[in-house]
N, C-alpha and C positions, 0 to 999 in steps of 0.2 A: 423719498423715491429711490436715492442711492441704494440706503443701508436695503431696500427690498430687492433691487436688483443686485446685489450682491450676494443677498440671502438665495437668491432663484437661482444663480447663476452654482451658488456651492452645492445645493444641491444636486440639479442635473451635472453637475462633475460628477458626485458620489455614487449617481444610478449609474452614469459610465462606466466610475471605477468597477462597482458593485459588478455590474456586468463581467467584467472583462476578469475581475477575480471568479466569478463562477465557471468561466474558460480553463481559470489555471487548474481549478480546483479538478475537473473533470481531464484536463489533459496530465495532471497528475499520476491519477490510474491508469488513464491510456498507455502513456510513454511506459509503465511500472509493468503493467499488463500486456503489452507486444512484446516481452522478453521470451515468455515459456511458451506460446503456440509458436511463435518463431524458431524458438529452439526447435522442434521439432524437424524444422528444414534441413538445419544443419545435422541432427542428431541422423537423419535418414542419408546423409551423405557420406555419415562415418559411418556403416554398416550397422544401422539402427541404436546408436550408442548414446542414451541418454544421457548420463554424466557430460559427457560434450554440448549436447543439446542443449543445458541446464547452465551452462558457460556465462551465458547471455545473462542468466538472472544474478546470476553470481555478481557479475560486474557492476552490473546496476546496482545493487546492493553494496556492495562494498565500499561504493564511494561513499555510503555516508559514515563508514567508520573515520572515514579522513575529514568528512566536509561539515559534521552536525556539528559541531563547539566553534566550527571556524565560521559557520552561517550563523550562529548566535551573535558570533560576537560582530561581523559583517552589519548586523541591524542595530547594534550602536555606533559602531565607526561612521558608515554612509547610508544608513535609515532603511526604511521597508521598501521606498519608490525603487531607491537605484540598485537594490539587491535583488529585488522584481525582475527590472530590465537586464542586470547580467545572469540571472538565470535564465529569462527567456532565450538572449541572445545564445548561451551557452547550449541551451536544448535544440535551437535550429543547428547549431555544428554537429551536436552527437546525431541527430536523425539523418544531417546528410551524410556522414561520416557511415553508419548503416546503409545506406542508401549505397554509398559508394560501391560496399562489399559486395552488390549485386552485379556490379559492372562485368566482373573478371570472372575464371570459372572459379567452383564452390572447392576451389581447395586450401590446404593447410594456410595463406596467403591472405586468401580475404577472410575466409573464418577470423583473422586476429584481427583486420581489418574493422568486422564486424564485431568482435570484442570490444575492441574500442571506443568503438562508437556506442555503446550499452556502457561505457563506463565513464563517458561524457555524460549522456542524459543521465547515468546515476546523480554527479554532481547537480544539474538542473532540478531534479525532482525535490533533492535534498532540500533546496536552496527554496525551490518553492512552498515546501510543506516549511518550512521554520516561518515564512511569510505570510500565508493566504491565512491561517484562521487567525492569526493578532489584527491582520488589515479586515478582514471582512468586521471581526468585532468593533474596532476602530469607526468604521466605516458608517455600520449601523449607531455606534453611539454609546457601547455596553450594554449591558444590561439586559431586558429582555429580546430586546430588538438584533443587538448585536450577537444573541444566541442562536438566534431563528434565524439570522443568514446564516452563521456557519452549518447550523444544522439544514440550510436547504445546500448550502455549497457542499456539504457531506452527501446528500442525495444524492447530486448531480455526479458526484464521485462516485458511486455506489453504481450509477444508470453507466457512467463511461466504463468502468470495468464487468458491469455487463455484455456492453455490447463488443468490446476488444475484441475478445477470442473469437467473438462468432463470426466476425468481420473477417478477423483472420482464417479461421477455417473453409470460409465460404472461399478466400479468395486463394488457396492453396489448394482444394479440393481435394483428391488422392494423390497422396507425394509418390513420385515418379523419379527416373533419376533425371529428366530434366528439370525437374520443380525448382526454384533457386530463390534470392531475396525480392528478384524483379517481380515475381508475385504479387509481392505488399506493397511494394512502392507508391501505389496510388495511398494508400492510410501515409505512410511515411510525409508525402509531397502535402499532404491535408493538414496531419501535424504540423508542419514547420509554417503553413499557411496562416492557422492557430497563433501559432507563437509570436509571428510577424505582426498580426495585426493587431493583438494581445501589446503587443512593445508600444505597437505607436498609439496606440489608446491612453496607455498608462502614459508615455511622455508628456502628454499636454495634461494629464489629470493633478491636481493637487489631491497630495494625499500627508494626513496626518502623522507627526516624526516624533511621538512624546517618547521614546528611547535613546534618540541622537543625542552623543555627549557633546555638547558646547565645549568649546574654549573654556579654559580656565574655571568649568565645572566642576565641585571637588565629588571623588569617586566614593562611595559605598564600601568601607572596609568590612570586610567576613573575617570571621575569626574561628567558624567553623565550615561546614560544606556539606554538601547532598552525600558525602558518605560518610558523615557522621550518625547517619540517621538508616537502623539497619531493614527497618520496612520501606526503604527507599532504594536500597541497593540490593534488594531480595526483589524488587517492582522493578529493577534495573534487568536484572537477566530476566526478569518474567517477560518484559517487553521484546525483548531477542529471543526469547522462543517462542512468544506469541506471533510475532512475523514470521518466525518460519513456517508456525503452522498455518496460517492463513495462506502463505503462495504455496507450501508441501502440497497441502491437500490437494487444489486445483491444478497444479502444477504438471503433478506424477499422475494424476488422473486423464491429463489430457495426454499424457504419454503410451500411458496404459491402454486406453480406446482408439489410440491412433495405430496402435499394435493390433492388427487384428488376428494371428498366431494366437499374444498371449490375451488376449480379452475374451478368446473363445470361438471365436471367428460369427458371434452373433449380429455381426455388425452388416447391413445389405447398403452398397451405395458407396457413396464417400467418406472414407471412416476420418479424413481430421475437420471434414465438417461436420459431421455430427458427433465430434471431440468436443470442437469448439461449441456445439450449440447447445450441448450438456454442461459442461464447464461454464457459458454464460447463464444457468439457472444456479448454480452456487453463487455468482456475484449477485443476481436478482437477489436470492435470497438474503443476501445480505445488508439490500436496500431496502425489503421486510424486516429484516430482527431492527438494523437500525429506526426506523421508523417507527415500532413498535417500544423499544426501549425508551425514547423521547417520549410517548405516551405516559409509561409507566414508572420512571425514572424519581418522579416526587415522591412517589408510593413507598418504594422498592430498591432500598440501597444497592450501591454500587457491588458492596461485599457478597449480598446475597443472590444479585444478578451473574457474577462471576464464578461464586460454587456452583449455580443451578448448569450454566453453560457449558462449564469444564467439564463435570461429572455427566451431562449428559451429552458433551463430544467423544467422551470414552468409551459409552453404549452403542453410539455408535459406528464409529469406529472399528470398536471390535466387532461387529456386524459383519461390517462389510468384509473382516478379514477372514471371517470363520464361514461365510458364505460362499458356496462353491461358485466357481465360476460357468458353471451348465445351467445354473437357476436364471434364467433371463426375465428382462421384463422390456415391453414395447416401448417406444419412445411414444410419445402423443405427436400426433399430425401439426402441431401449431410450434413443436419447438422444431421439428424434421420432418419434411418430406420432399422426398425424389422428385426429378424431373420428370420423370414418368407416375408421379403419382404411389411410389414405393414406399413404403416404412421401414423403420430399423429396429432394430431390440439391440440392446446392451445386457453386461449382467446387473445384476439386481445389486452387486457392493457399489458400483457406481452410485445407484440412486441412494442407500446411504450415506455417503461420501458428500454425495452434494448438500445433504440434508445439513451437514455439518457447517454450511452459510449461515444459518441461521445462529449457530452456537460463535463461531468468530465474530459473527457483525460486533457485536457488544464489548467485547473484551479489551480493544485497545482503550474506549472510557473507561473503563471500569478498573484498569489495572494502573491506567497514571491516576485516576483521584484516589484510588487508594494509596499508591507510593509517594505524592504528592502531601497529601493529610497532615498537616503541622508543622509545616515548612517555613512556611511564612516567607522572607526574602531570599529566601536559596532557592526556591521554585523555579526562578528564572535558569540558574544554572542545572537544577536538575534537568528541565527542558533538553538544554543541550546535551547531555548523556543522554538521553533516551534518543534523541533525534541518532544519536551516532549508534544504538545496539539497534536502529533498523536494519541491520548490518544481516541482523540474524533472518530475513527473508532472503537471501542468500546463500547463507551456509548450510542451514539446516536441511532447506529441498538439496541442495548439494549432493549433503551426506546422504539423504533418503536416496539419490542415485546411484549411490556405491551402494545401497545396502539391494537396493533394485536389480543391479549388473548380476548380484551374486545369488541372492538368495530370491529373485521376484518383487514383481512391482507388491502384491497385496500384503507378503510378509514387511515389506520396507513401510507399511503404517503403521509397525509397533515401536519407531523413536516419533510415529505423532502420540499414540496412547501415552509413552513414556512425558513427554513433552506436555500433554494435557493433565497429567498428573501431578505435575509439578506446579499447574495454574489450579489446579482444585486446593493444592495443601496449601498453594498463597493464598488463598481467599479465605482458608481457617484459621489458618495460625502466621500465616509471613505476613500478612498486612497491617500487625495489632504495631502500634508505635511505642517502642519500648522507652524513647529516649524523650518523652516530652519535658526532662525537665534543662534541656538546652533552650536555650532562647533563642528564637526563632525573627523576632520583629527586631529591626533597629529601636525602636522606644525603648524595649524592655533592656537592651542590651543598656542606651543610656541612665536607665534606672539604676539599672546594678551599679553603673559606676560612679553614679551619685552617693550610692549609698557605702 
């Protein structure tokens, strides 16, 4: 009667946990995704200056150049529970710390205020993504079960950065010069609502520690490392331009229709709401390709899912850029419509542009199992590089803002074309493993030395 009640009692922990990880998983995107329609707030205070706008994302991202190898290694010092809890705790200070910067007025003062605070939750997000898919797999048991949560926790990621920007546009409306961060505060006070009850969930949850290094455990000597291995470190910057071009595109798109000058002036109503509810059918869309990829994914290697996407985010892409901006097309009644019943048109590169969810959803699996591929116990450590070149959703839309300032938003999509080109020639030729005859497995390494 014990050992059943102990069996019942681990379980409903683990649907708790389970729960409360499909939270992080979607407050993940969320926190990741209120960077760039927010931007816009501030971008409209500095006399419509995107690159400032764009600040926010930047910060966010960058913590994880500093925070990915230090959260690896965080989950063997003090395990997945307590690294959980101080990212939670961490992401409720960066949201109020945002929060703050709406207190005061929208000048040079809070603006840093509000950087800040974008580069606290950067650390949070980090910290959670190194966590949520080892615990959710954990959690379910490996195997297929433990895939099927992460891939419904990916879902639910996929549904939170859809609905982000829309949220956020709806609640900003037409930026005005009084428009300020007190806007969003209700999503901001939600979040940290999230995070709180996310912490006190997980505290009373037992959750599994098979990484935590014991006392007097002896360590795993490497004698080589993830960049010994050069379709590893060729999937290394593919990973840092593949985040840029996932926040680029949506990014400068919701910049661009928030501009109603340079979008064409097709936009009728509130143009960063129907920024934002354009930019949430990119995310949709990306909760289609993934979806669909899991379907097809037995079938359909990793390699050849990755050319098909690259090469057709290039077509598109250059679509959108070679499309004038007079060629308009209407929005549909169910993603926008006016208080009074009005529609909007955008131009017709936008709906390109969005099209291009479907070619990102796929490409972050596709391009770690391929740089991953023959690793064997450095896998762990690759992990941590890559978690750190999420750096490049950051930089990259950055730079696409300098190239915006100068030359235009739709000419600044030829460093994504450039960038997608670089993900089509990995998938033909960067991804082949030149160096399989390293040994990879601690066994084989003991063989050698037997012999």
């Amino acid at each position: 009667m014990s050992s059943q009640s102990n069996t019942g009692t681990k379980t409903n922990g683990n649907v708790v946990a389970i729960i409360a990880m499909f939270f992080m998983f979607a407050m993940i995107s969320f926190v990741t995704n209120l960077a760039a329609p927010i931007g816009t707030i501030w971008g409209h205070h500095f006399a419509g200056n995107s690159f400032l706008g764009m600040l926010g994302n930047m910060m966010n991202f960058l913590a994880y150049l500093f925070m990915g190898i230090p959260a690896g290694n965080l989950l063997v010092k003090i395990g997945y529970k307590k690294t959980a809890l101080w990212a939670m705790g961490i992401g409720i200070i960066g949201l109020f710390v945002q929060w703050l910067s709406g207190l005061g007025d929208s000048g040079i003062g809070m603006f840093i205020v509000y950087l800040i605070g974008a580069f606290i939750c950067g650390f949070c997000v980090c910290m959670l993504n190194t966590v949520v898919n080892p615990m959710l797999n954990l959690l379910g048991g490996g195997g297929n079960k433990g895939n099927q949560l992460i891939q419904t926790g990916g879902a639910l990621n996929s549904l939170s950065g859809t609905l982000t920007p829309f949220f956020v546009g709806a609640l900003i409306g037409q930026l005005t010069a009084s428009t300020s961060m007190g806007s969003v505060a209700p999503l901001l006070w939600i979040a940290m609502g999230v995070f709180a009850f996310a912490f006190v969930v997980i505290s009373f949850v037992a959750i599994p520690e098979p990484n935590l290094v014991k006392k007097g455990q002896a360590k795993i000597k490497y004698e080589h490392s993830p960049w010994s291995f050069r379709h590893t470190v060729l999937g290394v910057v593919g990973i840092f331009i593949y985040v840029g071009i996932e926040i680029g595109i949506p990014g400068t798109l919701n910049f661009y229709l928030s501009d109603q000058t340079a979008s064409g002036a097709g936009v009728i109503g509130d143009a960063s709401t129907i920024a934002g509810a354009i930019v949430a059918v990119y995310w949709f869309l990306m909760l289609v390709g993934r979806t669909l990829s899991s379907a097809i994914s037995g079938k359909v290697s990793s390699r050849t899912q990755l050319i098909a996407v690259s090469g057709m985010g290039i077509l598109l892409v250059l679509a959108a850029i070679f499309t004038s901006k007079d060629s308009l097309i209407g929005v549909p009644g169910f993603i926008y419509t006016g208080a009074s019943g009005e529609l909007a048109s955008v131009p017709m590169s936008a709906f390109f542009l969005v099209l291009c969810g479907l070619c990102t959803s796929v490409m972050w699996g596709g391009i770690f199992n391929l740089a991953v591929e023959g690793l064997g116990k450095y896998t762990a450590q690759a992990s941590g590089i890559f978690m750190m070149m999420v750096v490049g959703g950051g930089v990259i839309p950055l730079v696409q803002q300098l190239f915006a300032g100068s030359v235009g938003y739709m000419p600044s999509y030829w460093l994504i074309v450039a960038c997608l080109g670089y993900l089509f020639i990995y998938g033909i030729w960067g991804c082949i493993n030149v160096n399989k005859d390293i040994p990879v497995s601690l066994e084989e390494e003991l063989k050698e030395e037997l012999v």
